[in-house]
Backbone bond lengths (Angstrom), bond angles and torsions (degrees), N, CA, C in turn:
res aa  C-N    CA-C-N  psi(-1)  N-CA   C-N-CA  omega(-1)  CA-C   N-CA-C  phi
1 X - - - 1.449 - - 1.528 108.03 -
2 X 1.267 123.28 144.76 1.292 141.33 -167.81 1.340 120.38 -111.76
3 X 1.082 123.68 104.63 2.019 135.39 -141.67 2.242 76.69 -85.23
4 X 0.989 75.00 -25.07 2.161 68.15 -178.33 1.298 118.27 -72.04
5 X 1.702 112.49 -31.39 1.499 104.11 -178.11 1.200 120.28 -105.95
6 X 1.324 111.92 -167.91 1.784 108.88 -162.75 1.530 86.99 -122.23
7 X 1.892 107.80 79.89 1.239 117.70 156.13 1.550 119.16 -119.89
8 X 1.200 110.97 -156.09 1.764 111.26 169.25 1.881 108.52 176.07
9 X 1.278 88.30 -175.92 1.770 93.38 -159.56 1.356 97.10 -102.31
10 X 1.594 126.76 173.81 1.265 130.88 150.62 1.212 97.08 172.78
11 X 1.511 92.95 153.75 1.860 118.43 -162.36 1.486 105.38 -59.87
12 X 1.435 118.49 -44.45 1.630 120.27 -156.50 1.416 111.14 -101.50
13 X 1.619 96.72 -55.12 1.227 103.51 -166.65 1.578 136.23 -56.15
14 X 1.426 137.87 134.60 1.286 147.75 -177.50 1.789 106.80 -39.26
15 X 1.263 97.87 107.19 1.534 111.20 168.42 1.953 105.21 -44.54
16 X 1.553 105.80 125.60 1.558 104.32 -160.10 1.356 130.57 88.29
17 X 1.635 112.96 15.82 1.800 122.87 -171.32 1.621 87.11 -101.53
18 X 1.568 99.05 128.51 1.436 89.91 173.52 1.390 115.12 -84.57
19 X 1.553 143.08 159.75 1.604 134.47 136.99 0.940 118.11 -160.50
20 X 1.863 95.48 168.99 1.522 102.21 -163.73 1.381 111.47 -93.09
21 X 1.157 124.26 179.79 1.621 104.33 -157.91 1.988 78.56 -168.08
22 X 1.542 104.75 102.70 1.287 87.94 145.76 1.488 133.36 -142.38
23 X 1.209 99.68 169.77 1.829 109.50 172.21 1.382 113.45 -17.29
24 X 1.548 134.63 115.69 1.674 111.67 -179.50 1.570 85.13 -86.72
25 X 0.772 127.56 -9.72 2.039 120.89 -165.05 0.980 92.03 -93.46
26 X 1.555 154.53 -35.15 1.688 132.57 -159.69 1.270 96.20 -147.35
27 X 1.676 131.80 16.29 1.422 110.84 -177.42 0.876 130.07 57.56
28 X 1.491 135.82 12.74 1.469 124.04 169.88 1.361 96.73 -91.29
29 X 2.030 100.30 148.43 1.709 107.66 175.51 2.321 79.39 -113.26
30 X 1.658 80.94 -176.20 1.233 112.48 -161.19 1.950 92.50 -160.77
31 X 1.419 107.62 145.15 1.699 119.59 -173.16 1.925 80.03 -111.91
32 X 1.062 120.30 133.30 1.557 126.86 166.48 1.510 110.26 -139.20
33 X 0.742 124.28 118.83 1.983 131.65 141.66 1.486 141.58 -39.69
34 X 0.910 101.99 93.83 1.683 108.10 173.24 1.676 116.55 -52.30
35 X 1.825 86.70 93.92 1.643 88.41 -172.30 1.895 110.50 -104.37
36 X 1.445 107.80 -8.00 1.638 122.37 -150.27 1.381 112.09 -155.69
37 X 1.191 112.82 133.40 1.273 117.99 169.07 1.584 122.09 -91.08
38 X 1.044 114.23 129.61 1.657 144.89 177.20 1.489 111.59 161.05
39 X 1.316 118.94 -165.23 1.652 118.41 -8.41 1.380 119.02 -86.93
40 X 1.564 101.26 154.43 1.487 112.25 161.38 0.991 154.01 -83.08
41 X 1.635 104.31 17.95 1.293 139.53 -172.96 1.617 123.83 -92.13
42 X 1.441 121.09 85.96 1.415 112.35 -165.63 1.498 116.90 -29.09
43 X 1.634 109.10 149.23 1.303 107.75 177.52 1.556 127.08 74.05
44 X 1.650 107.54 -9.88 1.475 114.01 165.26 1.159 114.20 -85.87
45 X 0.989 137.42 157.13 1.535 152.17 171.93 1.606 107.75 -127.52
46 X 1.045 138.35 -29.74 1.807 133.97 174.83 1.324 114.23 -133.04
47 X 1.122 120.08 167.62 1.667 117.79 174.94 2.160 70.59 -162.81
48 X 1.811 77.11 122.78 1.572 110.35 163.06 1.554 117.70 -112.55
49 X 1.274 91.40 132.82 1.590 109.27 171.14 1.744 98.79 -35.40
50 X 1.308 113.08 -167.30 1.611 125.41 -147.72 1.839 77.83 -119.97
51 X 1.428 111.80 -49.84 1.316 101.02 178.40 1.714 141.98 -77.07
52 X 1.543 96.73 -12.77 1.248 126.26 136.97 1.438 140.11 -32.10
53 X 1.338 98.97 -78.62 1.503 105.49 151.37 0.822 139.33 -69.30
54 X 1.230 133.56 -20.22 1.930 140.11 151.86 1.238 106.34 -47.62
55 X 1.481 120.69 -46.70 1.596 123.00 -174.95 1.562 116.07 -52.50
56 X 1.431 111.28 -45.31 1.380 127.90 -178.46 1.607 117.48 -93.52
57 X 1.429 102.01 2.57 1.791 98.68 -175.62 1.447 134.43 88.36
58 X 1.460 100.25 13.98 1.405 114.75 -169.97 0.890 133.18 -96.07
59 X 2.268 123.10 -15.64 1.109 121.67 -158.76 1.452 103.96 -77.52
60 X 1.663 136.40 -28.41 1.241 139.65 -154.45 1.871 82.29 -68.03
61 X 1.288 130.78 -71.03 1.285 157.31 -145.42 2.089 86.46 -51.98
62 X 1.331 94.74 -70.89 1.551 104.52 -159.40 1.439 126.39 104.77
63 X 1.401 100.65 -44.22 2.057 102.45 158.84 1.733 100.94 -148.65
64 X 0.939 91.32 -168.89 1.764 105.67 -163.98 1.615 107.21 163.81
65 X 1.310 81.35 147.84 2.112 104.31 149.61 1.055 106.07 -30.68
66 X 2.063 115.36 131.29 1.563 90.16 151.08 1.884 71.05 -155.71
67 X 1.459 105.65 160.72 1.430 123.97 157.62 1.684 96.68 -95.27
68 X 1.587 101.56 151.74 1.436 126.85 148.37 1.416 138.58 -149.81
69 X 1.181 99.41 149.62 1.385 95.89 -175.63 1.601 120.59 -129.82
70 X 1.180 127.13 149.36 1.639 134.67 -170.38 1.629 83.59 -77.15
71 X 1.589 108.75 128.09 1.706 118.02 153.12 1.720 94.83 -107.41
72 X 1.052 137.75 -41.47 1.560 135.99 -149.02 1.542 116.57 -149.59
């Protein structure tokens, strides 16, 4: 995974699924790519790139709330 692009991980989903993914605390969305599988961290559901989460306000935090949804 590439801390530069605006991808992210997940257990199931098809490597190349696009979604939007945003901030539940400030409303910002972000478009990311399913490039990697994880996380392996109970209770996670995504792991976003570094630039990802900058987009939405997340890197200070480290995890957070987020809704998503499949566009592609």
């Amino acid at each position: 995974m590439n801390p530069s692009l605006l991808t992210a991980a997940h257990k199931s989903l098809r490597f190349g699924t696009k979604l939007k993914v945003t901030n539940a605390k400030n409303g910002k969305s972000v478009v990311v790519r399913i490039n990697d599988r994880g996380p392996f961290i109970r209770g996670r559901v995504l792991d976003l790139s570094k630039a990802a989460a900058q987009n939405i306000g997340m890197v200070r935090s480290g995890h957070g709330k987020v809704c998503y949804e499949i566009i592609g």
